[in-house]
C-alpha positions in Angstrom: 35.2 145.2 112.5 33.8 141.8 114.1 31.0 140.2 112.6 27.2 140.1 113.6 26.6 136.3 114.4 23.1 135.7 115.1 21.6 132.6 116.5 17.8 133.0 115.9 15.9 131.1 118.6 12.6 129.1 116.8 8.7 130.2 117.7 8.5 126.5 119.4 11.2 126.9 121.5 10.4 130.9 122.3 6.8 130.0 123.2 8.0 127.2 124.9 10.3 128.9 127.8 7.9 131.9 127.6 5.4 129.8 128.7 7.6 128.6 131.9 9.1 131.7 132.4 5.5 133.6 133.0 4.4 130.2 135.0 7.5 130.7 137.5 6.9 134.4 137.6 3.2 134.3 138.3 3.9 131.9 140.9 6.2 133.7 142.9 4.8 137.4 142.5 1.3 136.3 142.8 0.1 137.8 139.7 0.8 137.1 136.0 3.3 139.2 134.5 2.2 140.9 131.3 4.6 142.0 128.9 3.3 144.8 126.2 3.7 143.2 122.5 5.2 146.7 121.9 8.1 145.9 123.9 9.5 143.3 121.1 7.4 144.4 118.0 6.3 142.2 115.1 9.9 140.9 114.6 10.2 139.7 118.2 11.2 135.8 118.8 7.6 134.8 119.0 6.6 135.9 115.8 10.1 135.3 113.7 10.1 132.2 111.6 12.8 130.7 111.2 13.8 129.4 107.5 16.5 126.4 106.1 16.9 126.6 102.1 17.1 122.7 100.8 18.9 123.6 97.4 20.6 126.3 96.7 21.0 126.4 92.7 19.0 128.8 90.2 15.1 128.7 91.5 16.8 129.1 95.1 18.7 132.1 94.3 16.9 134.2 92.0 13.6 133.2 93.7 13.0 131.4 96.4 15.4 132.8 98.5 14.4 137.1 97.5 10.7 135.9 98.1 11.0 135.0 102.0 13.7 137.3 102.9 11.8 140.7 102.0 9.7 140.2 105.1 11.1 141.1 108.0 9.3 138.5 110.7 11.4 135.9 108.0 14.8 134.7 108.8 16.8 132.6 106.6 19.3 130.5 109.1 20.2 127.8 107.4 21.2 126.9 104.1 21.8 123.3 102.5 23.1 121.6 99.3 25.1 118.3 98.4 27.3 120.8 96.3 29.2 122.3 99.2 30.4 124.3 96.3 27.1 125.6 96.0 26.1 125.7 99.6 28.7 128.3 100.9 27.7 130.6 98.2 24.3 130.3 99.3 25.5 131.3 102.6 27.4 134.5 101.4 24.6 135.4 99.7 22.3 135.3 102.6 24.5 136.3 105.1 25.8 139.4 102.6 21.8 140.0 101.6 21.4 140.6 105.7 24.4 142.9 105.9 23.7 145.4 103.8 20.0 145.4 105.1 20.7 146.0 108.4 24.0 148.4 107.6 26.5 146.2 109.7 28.3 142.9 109.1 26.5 139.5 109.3 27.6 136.0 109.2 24.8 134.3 110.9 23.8 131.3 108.4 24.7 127.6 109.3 25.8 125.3 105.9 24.9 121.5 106.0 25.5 119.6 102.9 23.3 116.8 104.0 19.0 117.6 104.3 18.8 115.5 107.1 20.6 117.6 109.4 18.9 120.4 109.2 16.0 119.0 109.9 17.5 118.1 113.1 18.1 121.8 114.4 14.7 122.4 116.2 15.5 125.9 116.3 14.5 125.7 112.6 10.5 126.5 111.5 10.3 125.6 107.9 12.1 124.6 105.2 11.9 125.3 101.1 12.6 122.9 99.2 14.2 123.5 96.1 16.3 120.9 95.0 15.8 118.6 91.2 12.4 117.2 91.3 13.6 113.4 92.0 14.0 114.7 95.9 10.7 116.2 96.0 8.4 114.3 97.7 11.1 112.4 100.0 12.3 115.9 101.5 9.0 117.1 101.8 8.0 113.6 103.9 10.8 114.0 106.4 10.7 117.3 106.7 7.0 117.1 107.9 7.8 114.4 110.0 10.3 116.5 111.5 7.5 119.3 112.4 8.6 121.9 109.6 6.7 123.9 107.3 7.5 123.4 103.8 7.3 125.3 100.7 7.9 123.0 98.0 9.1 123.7 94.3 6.7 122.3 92.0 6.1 119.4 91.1 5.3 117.3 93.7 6.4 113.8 92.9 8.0 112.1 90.6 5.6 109.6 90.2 2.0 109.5 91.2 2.7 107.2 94.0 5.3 109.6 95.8 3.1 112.3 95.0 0.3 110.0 97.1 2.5 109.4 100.3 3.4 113.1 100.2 0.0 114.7 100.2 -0.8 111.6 103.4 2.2 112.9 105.3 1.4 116.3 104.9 -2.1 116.0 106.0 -1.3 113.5 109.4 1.0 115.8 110.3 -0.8 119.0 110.5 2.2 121.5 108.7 1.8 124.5 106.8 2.4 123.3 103.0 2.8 125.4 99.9 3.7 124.6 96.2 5.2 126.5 94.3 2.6 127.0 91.8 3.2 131.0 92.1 0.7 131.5 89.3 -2.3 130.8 92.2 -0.8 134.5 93.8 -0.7 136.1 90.3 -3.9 138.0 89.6 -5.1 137.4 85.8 -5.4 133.7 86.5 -7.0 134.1 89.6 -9.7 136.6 88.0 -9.4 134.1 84.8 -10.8 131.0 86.8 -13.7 133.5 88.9 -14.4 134.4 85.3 -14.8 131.1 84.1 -16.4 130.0 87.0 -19.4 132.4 87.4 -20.0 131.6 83.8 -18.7 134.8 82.0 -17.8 132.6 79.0 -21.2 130.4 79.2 -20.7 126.5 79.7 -16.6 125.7 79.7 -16.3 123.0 76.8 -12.7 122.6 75.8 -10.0 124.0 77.8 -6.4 124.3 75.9 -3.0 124.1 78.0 0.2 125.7 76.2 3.4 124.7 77.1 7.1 125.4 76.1 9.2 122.4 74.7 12.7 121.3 75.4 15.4 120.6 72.7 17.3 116.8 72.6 21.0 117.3 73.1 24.0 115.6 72.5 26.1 112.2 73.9 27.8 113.4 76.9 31.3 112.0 78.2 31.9 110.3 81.6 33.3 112.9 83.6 35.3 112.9 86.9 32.8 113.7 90.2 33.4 117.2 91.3 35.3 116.7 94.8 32.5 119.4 96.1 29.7 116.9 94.9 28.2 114.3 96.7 26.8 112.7 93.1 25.4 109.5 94.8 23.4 111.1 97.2 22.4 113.8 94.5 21.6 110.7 92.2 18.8 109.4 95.1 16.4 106.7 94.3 17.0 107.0 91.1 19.5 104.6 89.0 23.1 104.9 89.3 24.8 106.5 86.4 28.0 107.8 85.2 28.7 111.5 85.9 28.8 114.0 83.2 28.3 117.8 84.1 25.5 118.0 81.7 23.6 115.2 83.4 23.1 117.6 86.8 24.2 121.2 87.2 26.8 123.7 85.9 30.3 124.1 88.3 30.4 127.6 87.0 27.1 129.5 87.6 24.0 128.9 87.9 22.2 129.0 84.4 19.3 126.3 83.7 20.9 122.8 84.9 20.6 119.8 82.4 18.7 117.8 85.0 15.4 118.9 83.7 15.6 117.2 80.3 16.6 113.8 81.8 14.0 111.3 82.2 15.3 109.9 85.1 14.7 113.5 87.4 11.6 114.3 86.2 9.1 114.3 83.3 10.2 117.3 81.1 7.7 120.4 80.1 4.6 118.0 81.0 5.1 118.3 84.5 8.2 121.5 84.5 5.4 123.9 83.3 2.4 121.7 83.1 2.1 121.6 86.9 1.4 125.2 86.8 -0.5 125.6 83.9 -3.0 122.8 84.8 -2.9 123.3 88.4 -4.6 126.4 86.9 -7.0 125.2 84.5 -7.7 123.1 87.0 -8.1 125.8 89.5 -11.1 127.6 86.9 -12.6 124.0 85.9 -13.3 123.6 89.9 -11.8 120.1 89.0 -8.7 120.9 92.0 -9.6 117.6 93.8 -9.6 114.9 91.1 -8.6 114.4 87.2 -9.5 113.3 84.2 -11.1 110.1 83.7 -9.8 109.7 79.9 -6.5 110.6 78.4 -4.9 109.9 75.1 -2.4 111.6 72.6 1.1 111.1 71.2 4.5 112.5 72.0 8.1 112.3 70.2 11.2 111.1 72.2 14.5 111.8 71.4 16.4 108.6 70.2 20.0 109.3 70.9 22.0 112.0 73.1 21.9 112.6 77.2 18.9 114.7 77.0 15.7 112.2 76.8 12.7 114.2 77.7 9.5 114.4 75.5 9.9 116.9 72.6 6.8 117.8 70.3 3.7 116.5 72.0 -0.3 116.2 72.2 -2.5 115.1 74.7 -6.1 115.2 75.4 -8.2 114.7 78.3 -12.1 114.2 79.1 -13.0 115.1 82.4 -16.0 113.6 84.3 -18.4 117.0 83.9 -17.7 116.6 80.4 -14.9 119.4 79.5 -12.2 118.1 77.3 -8.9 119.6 78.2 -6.0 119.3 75.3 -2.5 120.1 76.0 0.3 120.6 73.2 3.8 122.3 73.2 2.5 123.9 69.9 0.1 125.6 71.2 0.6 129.4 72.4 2.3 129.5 76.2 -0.8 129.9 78.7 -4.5 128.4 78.9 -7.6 129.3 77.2 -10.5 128.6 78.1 -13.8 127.8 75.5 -17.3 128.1 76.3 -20.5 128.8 74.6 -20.8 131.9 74.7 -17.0 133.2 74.0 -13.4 132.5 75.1 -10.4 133.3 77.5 -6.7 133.4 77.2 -4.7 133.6 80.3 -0.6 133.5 80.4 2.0 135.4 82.5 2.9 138.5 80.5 6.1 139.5 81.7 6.6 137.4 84.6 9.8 135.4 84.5 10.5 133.0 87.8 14.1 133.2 86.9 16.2 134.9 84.5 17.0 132.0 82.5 13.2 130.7 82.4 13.4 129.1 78.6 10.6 130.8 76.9 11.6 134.1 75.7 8.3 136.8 76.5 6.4 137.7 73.4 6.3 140.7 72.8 2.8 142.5 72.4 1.0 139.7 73.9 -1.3 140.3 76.9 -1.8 138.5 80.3 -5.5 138.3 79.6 -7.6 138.6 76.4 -10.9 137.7 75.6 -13.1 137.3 72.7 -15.2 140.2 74.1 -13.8 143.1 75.8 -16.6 142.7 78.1 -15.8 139.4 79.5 -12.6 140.8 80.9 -14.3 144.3 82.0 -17.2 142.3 83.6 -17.2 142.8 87.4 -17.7 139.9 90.2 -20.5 140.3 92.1 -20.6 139.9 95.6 -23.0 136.9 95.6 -20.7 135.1 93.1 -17.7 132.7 93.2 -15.0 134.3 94.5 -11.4 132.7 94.8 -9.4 132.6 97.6 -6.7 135.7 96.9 -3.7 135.7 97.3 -1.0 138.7 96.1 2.2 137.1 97.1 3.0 133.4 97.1 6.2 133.3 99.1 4.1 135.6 101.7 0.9 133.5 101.5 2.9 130.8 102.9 4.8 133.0 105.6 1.5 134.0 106.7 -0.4 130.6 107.1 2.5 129.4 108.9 1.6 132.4 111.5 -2.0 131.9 111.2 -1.9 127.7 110.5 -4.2 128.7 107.8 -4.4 126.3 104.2 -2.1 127.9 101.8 -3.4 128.8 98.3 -1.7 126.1 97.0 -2.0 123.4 99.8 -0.6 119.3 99.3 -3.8 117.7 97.8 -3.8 119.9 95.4 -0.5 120.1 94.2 -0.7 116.7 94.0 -3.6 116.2 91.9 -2.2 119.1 90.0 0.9 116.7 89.3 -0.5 113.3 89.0 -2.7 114.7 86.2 0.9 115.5 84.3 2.2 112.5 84.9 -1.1 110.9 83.8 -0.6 112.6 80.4 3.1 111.4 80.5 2.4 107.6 80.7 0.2 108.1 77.7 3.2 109.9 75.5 4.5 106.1 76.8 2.2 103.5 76.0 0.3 105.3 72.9 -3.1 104.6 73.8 -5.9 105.8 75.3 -6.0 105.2 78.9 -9.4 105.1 81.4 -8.2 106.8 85.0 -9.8 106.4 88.1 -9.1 109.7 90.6 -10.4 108.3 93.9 -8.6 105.3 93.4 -5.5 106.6 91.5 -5.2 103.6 88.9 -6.1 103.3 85.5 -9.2 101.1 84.6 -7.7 97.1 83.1 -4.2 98.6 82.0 -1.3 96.3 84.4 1.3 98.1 81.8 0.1 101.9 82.7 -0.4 100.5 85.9 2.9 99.5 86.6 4.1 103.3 86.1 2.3 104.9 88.8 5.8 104.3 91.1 9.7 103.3 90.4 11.9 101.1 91.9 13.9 103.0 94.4 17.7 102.9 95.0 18.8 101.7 98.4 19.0 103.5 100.9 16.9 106.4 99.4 13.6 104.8 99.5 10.7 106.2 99.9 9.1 107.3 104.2 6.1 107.5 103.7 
């Protein structure tokens, strides 16, 4: 039996010849040539969109990947990682996903093992981007400037100054953007924040952020590169090091990769889960724009072995309106929020991204609790704040790229989201109070905080914004 191999032609281009194709005909005939939307359906060329998958590892394959290809008007065409290893299992994934959908053989998915040549295939829409958090923002740069959508993984940056030249790109270029802050699309936190903000729980004082921690480990050996790994390209901007598998990803499956306790990928819990958990208190605060304006608190650092992310931390924060936000690994997993006339607890339940999220669910504890039963029961009126609603993340997106609609969880504010993390982070660093200025993104008479808003970037992978 021979193999289904589909080329998927992009919107752009459909549009495009459509548009030259009923020009011709109209001028030959004498009268425009209508063709019935029934002909082609809502899966015809015109409405398909067209997706590559930048990284392919654990969040790829147990999330982002199911949460595009359940719609039908989404095609995943392309897949991409600089383990080729990885990569050609992405593809059988997809392409065996798409057989047994449609009943017959498929092998339509193109591999590239280098980002920058899939951006190149025009007949490509938009692109997710879920790769270690060191590639972020430059992806999500050239990928704009390339004219593709882009859902991004959260977070956004891996300093405040990537995070800055991402949102700018974003914005000049006019693409549909979405991070992956897939708590925005759950509903408790969304009726959480209406709650909070029509004043169920009187005037919002203290809001406290829960997050899960992440254990040291131990000294890892110098290890040869995998032949299927292209470790200096993985590495980025970042500082060249010795590989070790521990350092990057497992060769065997997929289970949670070691990059995300290393320092030099990304920030640890404080921005893993703190981008979704503030982005959500920020999201009830009203405060989605800006930041805090003073942060101070303590963290402990491991002091030997390859795993050098923060362990047992807290910070605090005073916002401008005066609410203090305080946010601790020993707290309980979710946000509460504490006014003056009562208090609300909001976490996901059940809800595991992956299979190998780190923090076991507890059992008996509810999405959303209250200290009255009637805060939770109370109704929103129709004159009163409501939230913009969203029941599907994944499908928000594919639907604002149709509609060229803001997502839910559009580029300013998953910056802001982020740079209020790594705000926090730089205090666990220099152990002092610090006085932050959001419009201007600096810190008020502090060079040394100062000086770790960006970091020196490798060459060639520098920074295009």
């Amino acid at each position: 039996m021979s193999k289904e191999k589909s080329i998927p032609i992009s919107r752009r281009k459909f549009l495009e010849s459509s548009a030259k194709a009923a020009a011709v005909t109209s001028f030959t005939l004498g009268f425009p040539s209508i063709v019935p939307a029934s002909v082609f359906g809502q899966n015809a060329p015109s409405n398909r969109i067209n997706i590559g998958a930048i990284g392919t590892g654990r969040i790829s394959r147990g999330h982002d990947l199911p949460g595009v290809w359940k719609y039908d008007y989404a095609q995943v065409m392309a897949v991409c990682d600089l383990d080729k290893k990885r990569a050609d299992d992405a593809r059988l994934l997809v392409n065996g996903y798409y057989t047994k959908k449609n009943g017959k053989p498929f092998d339509g998915v193109t591999v590239y093992n280098d980002y920058r040549e899939l951006l190149q295939n025009e007949d490509i829409d938009a692109v997710i981007i879920s790769t270690p958090d060191h590639w972020h923002s430059f992806i999500g740069i050239d990928a704009v400037k390339a004219k593709k959508d882009v859902y991004m993984q959260k977070p956004a940056s891996l300093t405040i100054a990537e995070g800055r030249a991402l949102s700018d790109a974003v914005r000049a270029s006019k693409q549909i953007f979405q991070i992956g802050s897939q708590q925005r699309s759950s509903t408790q936190f969304r009726y959480a924040a209406e709650l909070v903000r029509n004043g169920r729980i009187g005037d919002l004082k203290t809001v406290y952020v829960g997050l899960p921690g992440d254990p040291s480990g131990d000294e890892e050996p110098e290890m040869p590169i995998p032949a299927n790994l292209n470790y200096d390209m993985w590495l980025g901007s970042t500082p060249s090091v010795y590989y070790t598998e521990k350092r990057v990803h497992p060769q065997k499956d997929y289970d949670r990769p070691g990059w995300l306790r290393c320092e030099q990928f990304g920030a640890g819990m404080i921005t893993g889960w703190g981008s979704h958990h503030v982005d959500s208190a920020h999201w009830a605060m009203g405060t989605e724009l800006t930041g805090p304006v003073e942060v101070w608190g303590s963290a402990e650092f491991p002091t030997s072995g390859l795993w050098d992310v923060h362990g047992i931390f807290k910070t605090e924060a005073l916002y401008a309106n005066g609410v203090k936000m305080v946010i601790s690994n020993e707290l309980p997993n979710g946000i509460k929020f504490e006014g003056t006339k009562g208090w609300l607890f909001v976490t996901r339940g059940n809800y595991q991204a992956t299979a190998s999220d780190p923090v076991a669910n507890t059992e008996g504890v509810k999405p959303l609790e209250a200290s009255d039963p009637k805060i939770i029961k109370s109704v929103i009126g129709p004159k009163e704040i409501h939230l913009y609603e969203s029941k599907d993340h994944h499908g928000n997106w594919l639907e604002c790229i149709k509609s060229r609609k803001e997502t839910i969880a559009p580029v300013e504010v998953a910056h802001r989201s982020c740079s209020t993390c790594l705000v926090h982070h730089i205090v666990m660093k220099v152990k002092r109070k610090v006085y932050w200025d959001p419009a201007k993104e600096q810190f008020s008479n502090d060079a040394e905080a100062n000086s770790m808003l960006s970091r020196p970037q490798r060459y060639p992978y520098t920074a295009r914004g």
